[in-house]
C-alpha positions as CSV (number, residue, x, y, z in Angstrom):
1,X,-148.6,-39.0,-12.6
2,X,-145.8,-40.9,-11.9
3,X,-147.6,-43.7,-9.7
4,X,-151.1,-44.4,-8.1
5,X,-151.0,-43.1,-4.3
6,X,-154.4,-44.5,-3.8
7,X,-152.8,-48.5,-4.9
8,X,-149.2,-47.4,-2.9
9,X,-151.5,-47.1,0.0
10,X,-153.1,-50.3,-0.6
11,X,-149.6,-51.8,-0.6
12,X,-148.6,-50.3,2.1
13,X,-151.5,-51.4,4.6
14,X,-150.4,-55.0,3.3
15,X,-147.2,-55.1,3.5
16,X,-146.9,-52.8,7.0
17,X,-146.0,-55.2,9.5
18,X,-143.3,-56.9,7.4
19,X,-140.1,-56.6,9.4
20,X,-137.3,-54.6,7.1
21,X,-140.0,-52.8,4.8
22,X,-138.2,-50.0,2.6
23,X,-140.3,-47.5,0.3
24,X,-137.9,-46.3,-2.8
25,X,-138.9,-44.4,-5.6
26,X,-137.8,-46.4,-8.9
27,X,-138.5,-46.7,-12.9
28,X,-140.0,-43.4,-12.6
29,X,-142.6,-45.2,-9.4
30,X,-142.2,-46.6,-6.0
31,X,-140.6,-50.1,-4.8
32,X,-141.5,-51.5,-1.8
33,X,-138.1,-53.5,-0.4
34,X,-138.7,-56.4,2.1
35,X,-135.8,-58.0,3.7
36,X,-133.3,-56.0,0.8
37,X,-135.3,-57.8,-2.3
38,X,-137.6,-55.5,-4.4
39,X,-141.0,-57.1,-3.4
40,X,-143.5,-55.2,-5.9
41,X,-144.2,-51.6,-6.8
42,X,-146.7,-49.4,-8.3
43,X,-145.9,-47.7,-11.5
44,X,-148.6,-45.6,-12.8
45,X,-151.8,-47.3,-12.3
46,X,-150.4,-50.8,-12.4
47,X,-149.0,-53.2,-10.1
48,X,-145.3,-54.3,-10.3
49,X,-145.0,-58.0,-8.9
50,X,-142.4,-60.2,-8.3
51,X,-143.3,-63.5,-8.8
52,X,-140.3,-65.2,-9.4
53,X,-138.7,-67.5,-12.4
54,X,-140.5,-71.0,-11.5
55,X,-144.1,-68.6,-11.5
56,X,-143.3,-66.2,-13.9
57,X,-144.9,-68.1,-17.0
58,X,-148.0,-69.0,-15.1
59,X,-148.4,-65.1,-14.2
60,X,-148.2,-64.3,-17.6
61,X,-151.2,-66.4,-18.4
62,X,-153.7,-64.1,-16.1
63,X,-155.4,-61.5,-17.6
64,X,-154.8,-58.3,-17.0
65,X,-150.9,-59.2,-17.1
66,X,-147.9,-58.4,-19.0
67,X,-143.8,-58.7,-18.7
68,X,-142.5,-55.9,-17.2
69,X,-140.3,-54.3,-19.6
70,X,-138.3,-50.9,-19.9
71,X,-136.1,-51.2,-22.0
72,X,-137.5,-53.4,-24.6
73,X,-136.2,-56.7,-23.0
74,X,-138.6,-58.4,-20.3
75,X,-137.4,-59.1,-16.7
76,X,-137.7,-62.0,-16.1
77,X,-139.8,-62.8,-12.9
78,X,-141.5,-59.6,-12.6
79,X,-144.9,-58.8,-14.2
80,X,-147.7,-55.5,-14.4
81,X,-150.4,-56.3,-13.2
82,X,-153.2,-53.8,-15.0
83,X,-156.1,-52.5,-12.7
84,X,-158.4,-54.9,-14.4
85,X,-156.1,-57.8,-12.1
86,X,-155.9,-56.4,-8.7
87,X,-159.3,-55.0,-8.9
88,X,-161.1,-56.7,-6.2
89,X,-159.4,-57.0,-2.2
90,X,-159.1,-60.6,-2.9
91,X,-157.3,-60.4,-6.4
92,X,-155.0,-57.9,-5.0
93,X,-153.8,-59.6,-1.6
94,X,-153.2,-63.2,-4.0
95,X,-150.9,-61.2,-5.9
96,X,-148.8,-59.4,-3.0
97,X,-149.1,-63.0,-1.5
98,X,-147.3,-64.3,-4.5
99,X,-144.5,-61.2,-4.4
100,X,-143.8,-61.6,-0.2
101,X,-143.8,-65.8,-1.2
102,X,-140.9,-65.7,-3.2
103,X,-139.0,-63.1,-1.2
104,X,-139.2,-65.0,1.7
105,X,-137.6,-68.0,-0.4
106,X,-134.2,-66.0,-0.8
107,X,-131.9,-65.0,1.9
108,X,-131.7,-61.3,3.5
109,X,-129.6,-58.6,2.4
């Protein structure tokens, strides 16, 4: 299983009337692109959300959330998020939310 289709659905519905939405498949899941900036994913069975530098710490300090890391290094502003932290309707628009907040802080592609 190479992501959730069931939580890539859930993003979707969310994120669906964003103007300049792009699905690509990467780090072995899917990226949803808004405006040209990597807005969150789904990789396995967690959630891939770009919160930004100034909210990445903060992030961090919710359960159910880790640095996203390949390749041994963290990147910074970008976080999992487990199932345990998206698990109710509520916890998972605050977090998409957060991801389309700081996107719509930088400038288009």
């Amino acid at each position: 299983m190479a992501y959730d289709e069931a939580l890539a659905a859930r993003v979707r519905r969310l994120l669906a009337r964003r103007p300049a939405l792009v699905e690509r498949r990467m780090f072995g899941g899917i990226a949803f692109m808004v405006r040209g900036h990597m807005c969150c994913g789904v990789l396995k069975n967690d959630l891939v959300v770009r919160v930004g530098p100034a909210r990445y710490e903060k992030a961090l300090s919710q359960p159910h959330v880790r640095p996203m890391d390949f390749t041994g290094r963290p990147i910074s502003g970008f976080v999992f998020v487990g199932p345990g932290g998206y698990r109710t309707d509520e916890m998972f628009r605050t977090w998409i939310k957060q991801a389309v907040a700081f996107i719509s802080s930088l400038p288009p592609k």
